[in-house]
Backbone bond lengths (Angstrom), bond angles and torsions (degrees), N, CA, C in turn:
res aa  C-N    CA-C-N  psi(-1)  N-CA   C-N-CA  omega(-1)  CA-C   N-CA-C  phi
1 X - - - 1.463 - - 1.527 109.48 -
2 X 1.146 110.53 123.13 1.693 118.27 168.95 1.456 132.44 -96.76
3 X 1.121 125.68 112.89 1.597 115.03 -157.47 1.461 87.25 -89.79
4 X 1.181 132.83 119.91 1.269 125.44 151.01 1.872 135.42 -72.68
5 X 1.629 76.91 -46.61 1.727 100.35 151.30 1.284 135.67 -80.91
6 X 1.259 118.92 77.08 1.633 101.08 -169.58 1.435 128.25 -73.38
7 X 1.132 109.70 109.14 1.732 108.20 -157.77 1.291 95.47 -85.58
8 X 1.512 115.54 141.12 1.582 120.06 165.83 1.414 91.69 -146.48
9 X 1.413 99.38 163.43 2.030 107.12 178.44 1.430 96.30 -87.22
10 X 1.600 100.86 171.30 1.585 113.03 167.43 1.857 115.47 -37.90
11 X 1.515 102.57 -24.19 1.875 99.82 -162.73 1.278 91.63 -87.04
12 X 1.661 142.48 -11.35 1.310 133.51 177.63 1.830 93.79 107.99
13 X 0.790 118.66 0.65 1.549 125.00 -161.47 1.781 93.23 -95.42
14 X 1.648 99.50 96.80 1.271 98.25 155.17 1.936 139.68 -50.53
15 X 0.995 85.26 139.99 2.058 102.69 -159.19 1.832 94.48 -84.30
16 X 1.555 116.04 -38.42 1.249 112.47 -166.43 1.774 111.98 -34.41
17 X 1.143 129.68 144.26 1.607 132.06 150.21 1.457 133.65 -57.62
18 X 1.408 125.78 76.12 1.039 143.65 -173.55 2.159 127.24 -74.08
19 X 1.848 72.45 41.26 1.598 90.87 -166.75 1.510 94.54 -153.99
20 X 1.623 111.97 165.98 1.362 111.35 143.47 1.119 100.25 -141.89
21 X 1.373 119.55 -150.81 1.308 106.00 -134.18 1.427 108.30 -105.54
22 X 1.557 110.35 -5.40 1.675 113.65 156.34 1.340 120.47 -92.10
23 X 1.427 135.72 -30.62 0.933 125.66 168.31 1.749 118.18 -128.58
24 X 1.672 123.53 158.67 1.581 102.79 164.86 1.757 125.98 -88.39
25 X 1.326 94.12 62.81 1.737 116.33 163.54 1.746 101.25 -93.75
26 X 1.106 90.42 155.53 1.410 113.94 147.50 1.503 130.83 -156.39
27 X 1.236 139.69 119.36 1.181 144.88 -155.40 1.633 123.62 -129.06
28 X 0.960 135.67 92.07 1.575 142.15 -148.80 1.505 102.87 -143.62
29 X 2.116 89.94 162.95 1.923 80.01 170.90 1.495 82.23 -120.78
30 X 1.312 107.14 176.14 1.103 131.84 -166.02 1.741 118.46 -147.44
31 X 0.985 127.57 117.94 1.710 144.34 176.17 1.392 110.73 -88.42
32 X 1.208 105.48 94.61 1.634 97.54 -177.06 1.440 129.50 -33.37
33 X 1.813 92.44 -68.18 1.369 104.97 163.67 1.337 144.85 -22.10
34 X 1.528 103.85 -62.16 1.771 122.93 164.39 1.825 106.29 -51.25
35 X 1.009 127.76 10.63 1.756 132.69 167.71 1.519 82.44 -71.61
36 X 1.435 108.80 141.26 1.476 112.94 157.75 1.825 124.30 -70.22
37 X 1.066 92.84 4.47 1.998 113.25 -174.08 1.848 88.95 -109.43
38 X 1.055 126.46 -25.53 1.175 117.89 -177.50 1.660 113.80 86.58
39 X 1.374 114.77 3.13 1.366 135.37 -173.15 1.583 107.98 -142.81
40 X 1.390 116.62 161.97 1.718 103.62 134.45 1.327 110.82 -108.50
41 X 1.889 83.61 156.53 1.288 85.55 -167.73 1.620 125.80 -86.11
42 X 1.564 118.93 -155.21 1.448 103.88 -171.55 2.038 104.46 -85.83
43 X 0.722 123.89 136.69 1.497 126.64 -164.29 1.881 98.63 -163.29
44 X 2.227 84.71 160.90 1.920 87.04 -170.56 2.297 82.59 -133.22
45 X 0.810 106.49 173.37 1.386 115.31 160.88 1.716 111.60 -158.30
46 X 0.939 113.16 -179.33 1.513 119.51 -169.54 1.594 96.25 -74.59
47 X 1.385 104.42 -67.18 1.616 132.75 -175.72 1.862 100.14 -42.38
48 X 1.347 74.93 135.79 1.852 94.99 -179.34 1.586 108.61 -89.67
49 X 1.069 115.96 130.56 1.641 107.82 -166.02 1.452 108.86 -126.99
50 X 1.204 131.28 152.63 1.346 169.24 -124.19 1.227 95.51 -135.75
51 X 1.305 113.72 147.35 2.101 122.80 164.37 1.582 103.55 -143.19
52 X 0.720 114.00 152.04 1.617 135.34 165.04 1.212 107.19 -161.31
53 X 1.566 114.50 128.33 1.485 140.67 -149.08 1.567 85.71 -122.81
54 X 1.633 111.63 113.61 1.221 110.87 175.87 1.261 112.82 -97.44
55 X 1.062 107.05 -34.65 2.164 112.22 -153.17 2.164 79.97 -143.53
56 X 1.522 87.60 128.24 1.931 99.82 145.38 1.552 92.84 94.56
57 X 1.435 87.94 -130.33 1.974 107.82 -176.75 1.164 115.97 -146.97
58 X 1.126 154.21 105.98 1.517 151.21 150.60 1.237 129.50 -50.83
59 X 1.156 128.42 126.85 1.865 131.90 172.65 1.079 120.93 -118.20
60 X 1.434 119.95 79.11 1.649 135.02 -176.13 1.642 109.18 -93.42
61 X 1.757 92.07 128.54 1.175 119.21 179.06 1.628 111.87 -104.03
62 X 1.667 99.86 103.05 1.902 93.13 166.49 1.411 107.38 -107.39
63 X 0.984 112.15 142.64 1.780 122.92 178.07 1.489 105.43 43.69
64 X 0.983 122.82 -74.52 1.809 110.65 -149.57 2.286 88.46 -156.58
65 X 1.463 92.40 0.01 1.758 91.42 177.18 1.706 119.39 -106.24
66 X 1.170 122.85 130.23 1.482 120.86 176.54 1.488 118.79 -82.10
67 X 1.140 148.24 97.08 1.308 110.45 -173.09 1.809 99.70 -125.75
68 X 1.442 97.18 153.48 1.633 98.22 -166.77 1.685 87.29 -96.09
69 X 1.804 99.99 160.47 1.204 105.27 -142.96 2.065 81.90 -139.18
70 X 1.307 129.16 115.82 1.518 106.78 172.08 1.137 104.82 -123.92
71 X 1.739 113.91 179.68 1.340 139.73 -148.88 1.916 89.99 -66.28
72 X 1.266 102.92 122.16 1.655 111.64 176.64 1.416 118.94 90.31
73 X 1.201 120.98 -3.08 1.407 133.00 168.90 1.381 111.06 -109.48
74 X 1.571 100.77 163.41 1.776 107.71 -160.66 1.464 96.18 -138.93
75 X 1.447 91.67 -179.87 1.743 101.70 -165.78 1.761 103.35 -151.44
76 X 1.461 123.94 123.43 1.414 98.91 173.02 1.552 96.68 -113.85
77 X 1.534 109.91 172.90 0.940 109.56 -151.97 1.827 109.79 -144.21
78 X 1.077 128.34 70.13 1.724 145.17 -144.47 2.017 100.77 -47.67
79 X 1.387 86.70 142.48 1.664 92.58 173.24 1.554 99.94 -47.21
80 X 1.556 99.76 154.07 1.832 138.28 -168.97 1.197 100.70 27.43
81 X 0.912 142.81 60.22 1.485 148.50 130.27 0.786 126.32 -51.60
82 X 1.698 159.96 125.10 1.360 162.20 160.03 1.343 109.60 -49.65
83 X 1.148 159.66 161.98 1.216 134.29 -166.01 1.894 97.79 153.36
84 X 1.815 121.01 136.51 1.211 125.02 176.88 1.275 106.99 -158.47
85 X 1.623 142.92 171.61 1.097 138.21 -129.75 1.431 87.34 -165.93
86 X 1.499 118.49 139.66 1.469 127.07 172.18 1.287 93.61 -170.83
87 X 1.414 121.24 153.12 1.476 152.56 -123.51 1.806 90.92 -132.63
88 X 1.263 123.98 103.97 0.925 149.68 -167.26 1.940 115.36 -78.77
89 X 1.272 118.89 92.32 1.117 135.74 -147.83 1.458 127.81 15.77
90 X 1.482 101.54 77.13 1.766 124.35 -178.89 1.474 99.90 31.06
91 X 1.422 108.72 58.27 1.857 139.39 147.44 1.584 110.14 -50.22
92 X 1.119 108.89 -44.92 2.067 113.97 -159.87 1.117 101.71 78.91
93 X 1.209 145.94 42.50 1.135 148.20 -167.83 1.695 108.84 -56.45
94 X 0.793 118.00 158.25 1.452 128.65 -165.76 1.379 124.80 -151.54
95 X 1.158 151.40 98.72 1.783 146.74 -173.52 1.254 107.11 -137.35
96 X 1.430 98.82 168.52 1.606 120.30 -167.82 1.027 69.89 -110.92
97 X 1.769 119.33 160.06 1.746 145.55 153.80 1.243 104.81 -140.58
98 X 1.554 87.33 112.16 1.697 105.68 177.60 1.818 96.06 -118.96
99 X 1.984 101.86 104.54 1.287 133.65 152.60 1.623 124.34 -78.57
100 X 1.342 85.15 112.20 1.794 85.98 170.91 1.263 121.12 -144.36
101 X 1.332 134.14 155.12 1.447 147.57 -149.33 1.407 94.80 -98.47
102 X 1.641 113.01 115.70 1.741 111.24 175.32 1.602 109.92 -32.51
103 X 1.285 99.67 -46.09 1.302 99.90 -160.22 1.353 135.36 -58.97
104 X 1.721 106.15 -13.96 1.539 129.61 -168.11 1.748 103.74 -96.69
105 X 1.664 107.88 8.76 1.364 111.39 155.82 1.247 128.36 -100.77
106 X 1.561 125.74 141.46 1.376 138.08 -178.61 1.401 100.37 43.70
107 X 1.752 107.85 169.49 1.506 112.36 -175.32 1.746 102.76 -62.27
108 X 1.705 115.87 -177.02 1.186 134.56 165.62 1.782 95.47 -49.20
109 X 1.477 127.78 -56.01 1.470 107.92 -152.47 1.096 101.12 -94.76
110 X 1.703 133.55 -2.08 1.642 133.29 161.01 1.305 115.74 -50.37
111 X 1.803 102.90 -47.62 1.510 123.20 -174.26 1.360 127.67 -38.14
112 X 1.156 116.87 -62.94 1.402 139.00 166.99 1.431 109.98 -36.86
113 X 1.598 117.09 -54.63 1.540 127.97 -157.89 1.637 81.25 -77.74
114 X 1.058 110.68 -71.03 2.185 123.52 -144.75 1.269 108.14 -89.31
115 X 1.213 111.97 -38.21 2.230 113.38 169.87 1.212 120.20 -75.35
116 X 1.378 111.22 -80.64 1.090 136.25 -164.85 1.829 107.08 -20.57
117 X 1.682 89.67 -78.34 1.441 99.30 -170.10 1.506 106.89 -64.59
118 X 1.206 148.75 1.65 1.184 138.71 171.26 1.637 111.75 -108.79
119 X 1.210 126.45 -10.73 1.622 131.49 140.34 1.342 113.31 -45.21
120 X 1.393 122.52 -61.16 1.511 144.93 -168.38 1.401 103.52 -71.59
121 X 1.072 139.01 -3.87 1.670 129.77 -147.70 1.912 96.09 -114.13
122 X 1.388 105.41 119.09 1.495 114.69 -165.65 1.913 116.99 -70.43
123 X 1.238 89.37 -2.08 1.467 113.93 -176.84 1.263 125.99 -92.97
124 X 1.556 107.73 -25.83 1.650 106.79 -164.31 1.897 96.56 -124.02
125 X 1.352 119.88 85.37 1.400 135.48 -140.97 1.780 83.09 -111.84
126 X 1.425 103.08 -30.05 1.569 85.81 -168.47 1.766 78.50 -161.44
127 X 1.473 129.26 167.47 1.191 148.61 146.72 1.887 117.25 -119.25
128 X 1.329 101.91 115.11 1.803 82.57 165.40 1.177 106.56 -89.38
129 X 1.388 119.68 161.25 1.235 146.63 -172.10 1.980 107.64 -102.29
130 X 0.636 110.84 118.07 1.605 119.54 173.27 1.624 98.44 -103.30
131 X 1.832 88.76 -179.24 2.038 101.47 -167.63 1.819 88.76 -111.71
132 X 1.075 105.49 -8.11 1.772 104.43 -162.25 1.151 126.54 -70.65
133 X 1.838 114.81 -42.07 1.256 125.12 174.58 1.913 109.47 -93.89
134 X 1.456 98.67 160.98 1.597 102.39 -165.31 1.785 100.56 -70.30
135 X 1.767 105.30 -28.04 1.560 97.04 179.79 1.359 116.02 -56.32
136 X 1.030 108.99 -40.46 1.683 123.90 -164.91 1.637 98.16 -72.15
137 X 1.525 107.53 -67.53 1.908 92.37 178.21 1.697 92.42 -45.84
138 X 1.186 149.68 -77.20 1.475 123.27 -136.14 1.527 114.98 -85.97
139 X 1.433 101.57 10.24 1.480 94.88 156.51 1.514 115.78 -90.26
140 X 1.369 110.54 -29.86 1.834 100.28 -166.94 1.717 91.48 -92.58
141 X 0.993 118.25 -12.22 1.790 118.13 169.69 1.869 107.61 -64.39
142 X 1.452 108.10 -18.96 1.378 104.00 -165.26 1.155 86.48 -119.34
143 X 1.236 143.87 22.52 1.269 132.98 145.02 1.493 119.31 -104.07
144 X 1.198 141.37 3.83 1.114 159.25 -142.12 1.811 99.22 -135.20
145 X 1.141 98.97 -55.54 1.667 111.71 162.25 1.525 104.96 -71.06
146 X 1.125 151.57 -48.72 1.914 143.80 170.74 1.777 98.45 -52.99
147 X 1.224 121.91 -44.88 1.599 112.25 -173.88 1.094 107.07 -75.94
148 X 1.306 123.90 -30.98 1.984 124.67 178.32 1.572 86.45 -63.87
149 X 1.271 128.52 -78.77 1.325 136.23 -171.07 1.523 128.30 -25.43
150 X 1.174 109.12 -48.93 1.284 127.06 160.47 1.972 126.89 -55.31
151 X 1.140 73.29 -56.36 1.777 91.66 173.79 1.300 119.76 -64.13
152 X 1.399 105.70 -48.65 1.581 98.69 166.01 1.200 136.41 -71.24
153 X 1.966 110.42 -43.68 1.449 123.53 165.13 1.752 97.42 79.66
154 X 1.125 111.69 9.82 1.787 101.86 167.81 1.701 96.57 -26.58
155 X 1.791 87.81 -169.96 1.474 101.13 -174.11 1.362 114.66 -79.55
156 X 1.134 155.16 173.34 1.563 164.34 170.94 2.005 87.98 37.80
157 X 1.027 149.00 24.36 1.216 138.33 164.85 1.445 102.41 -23.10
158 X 1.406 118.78 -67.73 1.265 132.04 -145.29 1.839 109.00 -57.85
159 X 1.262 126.32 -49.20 1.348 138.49 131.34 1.907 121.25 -4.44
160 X 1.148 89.73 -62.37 1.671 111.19 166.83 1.455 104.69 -58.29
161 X 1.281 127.50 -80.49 1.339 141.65 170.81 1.491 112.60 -33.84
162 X 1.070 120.66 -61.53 1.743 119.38 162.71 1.507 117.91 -21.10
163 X 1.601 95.14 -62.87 1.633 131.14 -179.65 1.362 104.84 -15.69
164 X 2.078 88.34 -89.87 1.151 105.28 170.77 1.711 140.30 -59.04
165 X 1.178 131.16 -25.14 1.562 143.28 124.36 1.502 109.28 4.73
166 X 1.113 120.15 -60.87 1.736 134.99 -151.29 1.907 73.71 -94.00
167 X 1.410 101.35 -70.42 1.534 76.73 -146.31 1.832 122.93 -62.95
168 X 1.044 104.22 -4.05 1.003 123.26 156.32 1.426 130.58 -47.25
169 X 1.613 101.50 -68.27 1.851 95.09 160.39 1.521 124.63 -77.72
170 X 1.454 95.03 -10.40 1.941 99.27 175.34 1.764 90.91 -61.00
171 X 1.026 126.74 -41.77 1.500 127.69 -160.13 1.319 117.07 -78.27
172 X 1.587 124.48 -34.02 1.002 125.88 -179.19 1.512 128.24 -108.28
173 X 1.758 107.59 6.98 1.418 125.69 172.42 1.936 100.23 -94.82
174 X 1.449 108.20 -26.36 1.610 102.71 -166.98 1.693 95.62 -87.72
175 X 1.357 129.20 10.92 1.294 146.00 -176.68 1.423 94.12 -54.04
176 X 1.193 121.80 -31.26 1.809 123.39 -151.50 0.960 144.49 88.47
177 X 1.716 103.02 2.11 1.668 118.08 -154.86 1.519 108.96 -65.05
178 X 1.194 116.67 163.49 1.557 119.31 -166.77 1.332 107.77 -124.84
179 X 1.516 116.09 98.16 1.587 127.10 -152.01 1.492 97.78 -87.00
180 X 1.778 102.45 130.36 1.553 115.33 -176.44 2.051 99.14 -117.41
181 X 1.426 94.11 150.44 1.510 92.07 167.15 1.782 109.95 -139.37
182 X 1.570 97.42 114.68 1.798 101.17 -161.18 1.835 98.44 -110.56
183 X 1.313 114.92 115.98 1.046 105.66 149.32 1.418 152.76 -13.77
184 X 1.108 80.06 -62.31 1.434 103.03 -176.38 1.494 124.34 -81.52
185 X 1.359 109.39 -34.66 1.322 115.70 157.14 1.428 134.82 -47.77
186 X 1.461 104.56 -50.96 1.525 118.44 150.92 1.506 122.49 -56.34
187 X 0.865 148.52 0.10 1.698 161.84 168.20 1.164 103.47 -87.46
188 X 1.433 112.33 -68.33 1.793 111.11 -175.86 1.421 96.34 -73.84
189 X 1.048 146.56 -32.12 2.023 115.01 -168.58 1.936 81.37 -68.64
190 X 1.062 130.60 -49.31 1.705 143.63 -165.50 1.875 101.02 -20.50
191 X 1.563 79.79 -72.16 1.754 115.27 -172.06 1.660 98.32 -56.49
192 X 1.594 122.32 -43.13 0.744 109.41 -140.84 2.029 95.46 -83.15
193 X 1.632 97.77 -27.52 1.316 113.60 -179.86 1.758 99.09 -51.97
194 X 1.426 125.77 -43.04 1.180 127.56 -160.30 1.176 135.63 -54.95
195 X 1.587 85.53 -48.69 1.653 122.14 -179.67 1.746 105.92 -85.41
196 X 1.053 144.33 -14.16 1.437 159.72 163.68 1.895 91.99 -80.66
197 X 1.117 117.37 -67.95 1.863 100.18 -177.84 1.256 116.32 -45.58
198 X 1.651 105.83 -43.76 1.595 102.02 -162.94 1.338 99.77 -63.84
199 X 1.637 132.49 -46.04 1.202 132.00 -175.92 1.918 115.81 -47.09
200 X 1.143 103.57 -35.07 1.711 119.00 -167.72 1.690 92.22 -96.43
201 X 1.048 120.11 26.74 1.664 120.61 173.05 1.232 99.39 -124.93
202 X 1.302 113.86 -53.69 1.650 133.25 -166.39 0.800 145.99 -86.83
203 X 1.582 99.98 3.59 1.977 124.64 -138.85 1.623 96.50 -89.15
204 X 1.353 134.79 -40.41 1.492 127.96 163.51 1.674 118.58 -73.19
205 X 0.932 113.46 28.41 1.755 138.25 172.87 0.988 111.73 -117.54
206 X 1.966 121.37 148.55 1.141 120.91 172.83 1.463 113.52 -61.77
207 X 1.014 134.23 159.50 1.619 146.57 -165.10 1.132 110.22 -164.34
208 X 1.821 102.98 124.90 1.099 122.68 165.60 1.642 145.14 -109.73
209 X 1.213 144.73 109.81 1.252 119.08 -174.98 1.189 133.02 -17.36
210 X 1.201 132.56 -27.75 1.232 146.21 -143.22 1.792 97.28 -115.32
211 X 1.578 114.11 -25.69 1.480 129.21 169.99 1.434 95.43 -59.59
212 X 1.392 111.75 -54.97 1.428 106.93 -136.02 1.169 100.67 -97.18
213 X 1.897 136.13 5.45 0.794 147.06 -175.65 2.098 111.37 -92.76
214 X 1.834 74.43 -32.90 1.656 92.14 175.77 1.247 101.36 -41.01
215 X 1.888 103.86 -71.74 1.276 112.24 -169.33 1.308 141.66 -2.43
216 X 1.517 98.96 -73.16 1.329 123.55 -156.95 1.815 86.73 -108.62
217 X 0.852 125.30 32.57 1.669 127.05 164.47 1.304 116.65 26.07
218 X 1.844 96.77 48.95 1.716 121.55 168.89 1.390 118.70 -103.68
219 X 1.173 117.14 -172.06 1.695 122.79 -175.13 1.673 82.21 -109.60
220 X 1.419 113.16 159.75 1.395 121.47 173.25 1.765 102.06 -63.08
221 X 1.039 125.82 -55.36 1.442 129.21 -172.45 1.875 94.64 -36.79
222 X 1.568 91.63 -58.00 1.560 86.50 -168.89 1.016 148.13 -44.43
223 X 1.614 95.25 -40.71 1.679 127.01 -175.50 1.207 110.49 -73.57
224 X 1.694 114.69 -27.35 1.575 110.86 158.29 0.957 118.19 -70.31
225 X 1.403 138.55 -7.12 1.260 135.71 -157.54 1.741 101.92 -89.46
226 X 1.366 98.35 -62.62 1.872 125.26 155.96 1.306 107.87 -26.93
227 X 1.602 120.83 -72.09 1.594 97.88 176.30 1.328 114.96 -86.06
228 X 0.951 138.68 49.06 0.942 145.47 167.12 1.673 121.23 -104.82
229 X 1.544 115.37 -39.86 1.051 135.49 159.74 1.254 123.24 -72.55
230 X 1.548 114.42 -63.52 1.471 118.03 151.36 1.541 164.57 -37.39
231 X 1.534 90.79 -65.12 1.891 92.31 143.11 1.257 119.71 -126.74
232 X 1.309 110.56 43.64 2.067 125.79 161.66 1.352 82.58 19.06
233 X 1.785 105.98 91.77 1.218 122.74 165.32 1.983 101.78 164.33
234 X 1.185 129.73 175.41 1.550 124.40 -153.50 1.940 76.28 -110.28
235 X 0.831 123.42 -174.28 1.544 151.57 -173.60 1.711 108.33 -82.59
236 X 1.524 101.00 -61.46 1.866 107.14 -176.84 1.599 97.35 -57.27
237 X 1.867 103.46 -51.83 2.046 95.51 -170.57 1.195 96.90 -55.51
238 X 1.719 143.99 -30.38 1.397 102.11 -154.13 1.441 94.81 -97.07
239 X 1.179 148.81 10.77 1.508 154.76 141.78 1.392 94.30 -39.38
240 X 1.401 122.53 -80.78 1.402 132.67 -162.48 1.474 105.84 -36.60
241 X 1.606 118.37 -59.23 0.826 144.20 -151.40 1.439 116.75 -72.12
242 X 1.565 113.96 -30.62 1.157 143.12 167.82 1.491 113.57 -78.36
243 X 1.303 126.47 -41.43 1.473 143.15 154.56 1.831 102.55 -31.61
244 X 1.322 98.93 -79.32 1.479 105.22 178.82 1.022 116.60 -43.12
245 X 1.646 134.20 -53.85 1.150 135.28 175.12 1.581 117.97 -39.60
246 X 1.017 104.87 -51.91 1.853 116.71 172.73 1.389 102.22 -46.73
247 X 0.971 100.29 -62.59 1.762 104.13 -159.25 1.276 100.83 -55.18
248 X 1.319 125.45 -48.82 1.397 110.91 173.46 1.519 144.08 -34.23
249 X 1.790 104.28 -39.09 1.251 106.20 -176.90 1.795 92.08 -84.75
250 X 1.333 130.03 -45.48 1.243 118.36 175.32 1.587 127.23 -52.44
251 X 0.937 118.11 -37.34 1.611 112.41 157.23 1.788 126.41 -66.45
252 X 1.423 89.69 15.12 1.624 94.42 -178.25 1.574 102.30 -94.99
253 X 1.044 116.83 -4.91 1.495 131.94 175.92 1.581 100.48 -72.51
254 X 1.418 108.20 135.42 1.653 98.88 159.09 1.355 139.81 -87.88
255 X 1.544 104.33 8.58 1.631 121.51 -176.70 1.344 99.88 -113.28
256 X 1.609 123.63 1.93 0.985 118.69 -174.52 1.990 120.04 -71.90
257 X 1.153 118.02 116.02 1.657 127.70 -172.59 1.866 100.40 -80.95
258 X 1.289 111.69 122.52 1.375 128.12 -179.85 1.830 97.66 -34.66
259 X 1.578 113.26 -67.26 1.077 132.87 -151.55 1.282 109.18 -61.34
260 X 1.253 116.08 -41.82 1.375 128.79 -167.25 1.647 99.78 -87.05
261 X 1.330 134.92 -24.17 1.288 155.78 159.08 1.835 95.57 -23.82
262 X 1.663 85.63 -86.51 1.743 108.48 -174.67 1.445 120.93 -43.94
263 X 1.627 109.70 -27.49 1.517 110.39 -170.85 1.206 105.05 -79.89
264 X 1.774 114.95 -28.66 1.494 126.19 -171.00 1.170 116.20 -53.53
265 X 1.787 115.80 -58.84 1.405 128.21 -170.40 1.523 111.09 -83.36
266 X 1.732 125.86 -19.13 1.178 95.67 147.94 1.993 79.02 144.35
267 X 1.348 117.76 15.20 1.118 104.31 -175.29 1.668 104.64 -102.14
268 X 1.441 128.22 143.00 1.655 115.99 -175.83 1.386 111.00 -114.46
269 X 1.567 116.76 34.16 1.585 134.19 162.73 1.641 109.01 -134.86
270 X 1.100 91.31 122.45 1.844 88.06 155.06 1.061 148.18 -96.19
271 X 1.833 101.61 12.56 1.182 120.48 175.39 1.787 96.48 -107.01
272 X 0.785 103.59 -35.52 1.875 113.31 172.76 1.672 103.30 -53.01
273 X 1.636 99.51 -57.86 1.867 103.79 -173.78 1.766 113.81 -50.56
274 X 1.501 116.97 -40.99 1.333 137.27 -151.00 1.762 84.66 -75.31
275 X 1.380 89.93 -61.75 1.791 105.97 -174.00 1.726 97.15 -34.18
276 X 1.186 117.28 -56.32 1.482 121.83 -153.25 1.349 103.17 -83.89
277 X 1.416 117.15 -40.49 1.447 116.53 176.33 1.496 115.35 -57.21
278 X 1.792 123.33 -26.49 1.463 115.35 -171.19 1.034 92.82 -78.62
279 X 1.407 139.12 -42.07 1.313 126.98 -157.90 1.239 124.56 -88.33
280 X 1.676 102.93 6.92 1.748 88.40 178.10 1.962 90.41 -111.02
281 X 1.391 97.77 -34.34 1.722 103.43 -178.45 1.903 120.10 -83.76
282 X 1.145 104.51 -8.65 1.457 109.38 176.25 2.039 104.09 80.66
283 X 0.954 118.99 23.52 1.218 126.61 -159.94 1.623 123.29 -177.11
284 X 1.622 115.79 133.37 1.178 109.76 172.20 1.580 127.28 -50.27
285 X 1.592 130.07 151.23 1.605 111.95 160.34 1.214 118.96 -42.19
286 X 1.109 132.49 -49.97 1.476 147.22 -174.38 1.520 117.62 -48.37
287 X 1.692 103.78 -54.38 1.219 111.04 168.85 2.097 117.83 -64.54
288 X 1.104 73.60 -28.63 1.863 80.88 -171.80 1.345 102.91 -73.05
289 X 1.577 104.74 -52.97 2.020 91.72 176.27 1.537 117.21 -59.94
290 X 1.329 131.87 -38.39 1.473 127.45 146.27 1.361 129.40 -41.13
291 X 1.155 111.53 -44.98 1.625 101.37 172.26 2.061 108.25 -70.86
292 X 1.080 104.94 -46.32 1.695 98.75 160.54 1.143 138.35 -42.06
293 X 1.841 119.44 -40.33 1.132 120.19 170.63 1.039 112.35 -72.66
């Protein structure tokens, strides 16, 4: 399955279905590129997710960390995490995403002991996956086996899929990791979720630093400080930036009018919008909804 559209709500909280209809897995490949943003974007979901890097290079961003990601290596990536995906110097990058619901691990009284606290743990935001150690091959081996599984849907698959599930976190809990729980850490992803909604509510509205500072019940200094770490970029660009993003899927329309485009997402020039659109897309709106059709 290819999302071309990556739908997420105003909270950043991807909408995709991270289930079907026998179990809450979901297992897909994904082309970075083919995103209509040319990326994915920054987004959190409940579901703890899986990577396997088939083809190219990956450059996954969780919270405030970059980590490069290559062809045969994996990355997991812990429930509500902030987290986005871009294709590491026009690689073709290519991955499997294996999403799954804490909950569809080990029984109810495993949960508590072996999930729970390693969902919750302010420390373990993401794991990369290397080829070197035997845990690591039999984790991205058991993800490779869940996407065959899926795809084919033989008989009792789902059983199979369970299987592999477990051994999966059997593999990456006996890692050794040394589970932390920070206050404070949890506050800022909080704030940081806050001030990112209000923007994805408001974003064809005038906007001010000083709004978005409200938000997240920071000082302006601060809130630069936050995106600054976060989406390595100032607060107004990622307005802008978010602006553009819109426009994109709205110019995917073929009745769609440039002008009326810019007023939508929140810009009140259309010589200002055009200006901003070449420079982040390499191309006028005009030209871009033509090259789409």
């Amino acid at each position: 399955m290819q999302i071309k559209d990556f739908l997420i709500n105003p909270q950043l909280e991807e909408l995709t279905q991270h289930k079907t209809v026998e179990l809450p897995v979901a297992c897909y490949e994904t082309t970075i590129k083919q995103n209509v943003h040319g990326y994915i974007p920054l987004h959190w979901h409940n579901e703890i997710q899986f990577v396997l890097v088939t083809n190219g290079n990956a450059e996954f961003q969780i919270n405030e960390e970059i980590v490069k990601v290559q062809k045969g290596e994996g990355i997991f990536i812990n429930s509500g995490c902030l987290h986005r995906a871009d294709d590491q110097t026009d690689s073709s990058s290519v991955y499997i995403c294996l999403n799954v619901s804490p909950h569809t691990l080990l029984t109810k009284e495993l949960h508590a002991k072996y999930v729970h606290p390693y969902v919750q743990a302010t420390n373990l935001t993401y794991l990369k996956i290397g080829i070197n150690e035997d845990w690591e091959k039999n984790i991205l081996r058991a993800i490779m086996e869940i996407h065959q599984l899926i795809e084919l849907k033989s008989p009792y698959f789902e059983i199979s899929v369970i299987h592999h599930l477990n051994a999966i976190w059997q593999n990456l809990i006996m890692n050794g990791i040394q589970l932390e729980y920070r206050e404070t850490d949890i506050l800022k992803s909080q704030r940081m979720k806050q001030m990112l909604y209000y923007i994805h509510v408001h974003y064809n509205e005038k906007l001010s630093l000083s709004d978005i500072a409200k938000a997240g019940q920071l000082s302006r200094s601060e809130t630069c400080r936050y995106f600054q770490r976060i989406v390595k970029q100032s607060p107004l660009s990622y307005v802008t930036d978010y602006r553009i993003q819109r426009s994109l899927i709205l110019l995917q329309d073929p009745d769609a009018n440039v002008t009326d485009v810019g007023y939508k997402v929140g810009f009140n020039s259309t010589s200002y919008f055009i200006a901003k659109f070449r420079r982040h897309i390499g191309m006028t709106p005009l030209a871009y909804k033509k090259t789409n059709m």
